[in-house]
N, C-alpha and C positions, 0 to 999 in steps of 0.2 A: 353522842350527846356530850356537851361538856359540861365540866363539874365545876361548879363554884366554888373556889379555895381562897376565899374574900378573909376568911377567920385565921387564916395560917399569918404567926408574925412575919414581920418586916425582917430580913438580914441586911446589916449594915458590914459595909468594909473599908477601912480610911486607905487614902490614897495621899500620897504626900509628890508635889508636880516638882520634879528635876528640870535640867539644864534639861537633858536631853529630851524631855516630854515636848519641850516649845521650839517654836519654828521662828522664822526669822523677824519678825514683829514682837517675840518676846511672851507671846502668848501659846497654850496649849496648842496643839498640830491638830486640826479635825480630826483624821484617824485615831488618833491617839486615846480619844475618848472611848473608841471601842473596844481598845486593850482596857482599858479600865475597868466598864461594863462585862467584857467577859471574865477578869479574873474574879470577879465578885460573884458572878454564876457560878465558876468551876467551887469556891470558896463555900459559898452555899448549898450547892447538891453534895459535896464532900462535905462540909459540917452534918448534914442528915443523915449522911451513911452511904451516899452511892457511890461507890469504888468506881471509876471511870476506867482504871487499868483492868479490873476483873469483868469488864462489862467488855471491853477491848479482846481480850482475850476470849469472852465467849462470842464473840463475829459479832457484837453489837457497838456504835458510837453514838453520840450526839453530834446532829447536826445543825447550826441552825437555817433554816427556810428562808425568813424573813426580818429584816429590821427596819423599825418606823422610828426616826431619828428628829428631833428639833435640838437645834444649838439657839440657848436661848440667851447667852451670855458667855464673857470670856474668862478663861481661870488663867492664872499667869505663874510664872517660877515662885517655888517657896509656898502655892496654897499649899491647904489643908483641906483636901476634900473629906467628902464621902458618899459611898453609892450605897445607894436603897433598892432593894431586889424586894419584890415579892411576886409569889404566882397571880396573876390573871384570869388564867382556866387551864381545864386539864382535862383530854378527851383520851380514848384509847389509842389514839397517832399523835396525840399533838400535844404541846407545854408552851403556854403564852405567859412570860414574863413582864412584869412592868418595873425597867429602873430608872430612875434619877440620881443626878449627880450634884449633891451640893455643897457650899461655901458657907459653913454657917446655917442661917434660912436661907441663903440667896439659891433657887435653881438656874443651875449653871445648863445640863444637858438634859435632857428628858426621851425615854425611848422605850420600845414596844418589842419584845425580842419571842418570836415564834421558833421552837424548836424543835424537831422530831428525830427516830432513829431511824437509824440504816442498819444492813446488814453487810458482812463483807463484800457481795456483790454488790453493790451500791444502791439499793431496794430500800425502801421504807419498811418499817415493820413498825407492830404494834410496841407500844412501852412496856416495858416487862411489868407484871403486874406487882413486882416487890418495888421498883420505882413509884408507881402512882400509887402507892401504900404510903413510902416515905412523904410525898407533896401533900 
């Protein structure tokens, strides 16, 4: 059953777009958005306290499953973004994030990021229970 973590604040993390972010129109690269999106996940589970190298080392990672993505606008060289992470839900397999990427008010990207662990054999397992304590 999943848990409603609607009350846990918003993490925000600025992004500032380089030459190298944009593609030849001058605009951010599609992919590129989900480098963005994930370093603001790694940023936020690591501001709460989840050591992702001591999680590694005990045969566990993060994976993520699924992403539900809309590009709803272009960001170009020199923005000034920033992405909004918050949890979604939280079940004993699963962490459903929801972030957005924007300019200002303007949203730029919007997206739905499922993520679960594995074990070193490449198995699902349950979230450890001192993670779903931190979300």
């Amino acid at each position: 059953m999943a848990t409603d973590t609607h009350d846990h604040p918003k993490h925000t993390y600025p992004v500032r777009v380089y030459y190298e972010d944009t593609d030849m129109g001058g605009v951010v690269y599609h992919a590129n958005y989900l480098k963005f999106i994930e370093r603001a996940r790694s940023d936020y589970v690591r501001q709460l306290g989840n050591d992702q190298n001591a999680m590694r080392d005990a045969g566990i990672v993060w994976v993520v499953r699924r992403i539900e993505a809309d590009y709803l606008t272009t960001a170009k060289f020199e923005d000034e973004l920033t992405v909004e992470t918050e949890v979604v839900s939280l079940s004993g397999v699963r962490l459903t994030m929801g972030q957005l990427i924007k300019r200002g008010e303007t949203e730029i990207f919007r997206a739905t990021v499922t993520a679960v662990c594995m074990n070193a054999l490449g198995k699902p397992v349950r979230l450890p229970a001192e993670i779903r304590a931190l979300l």
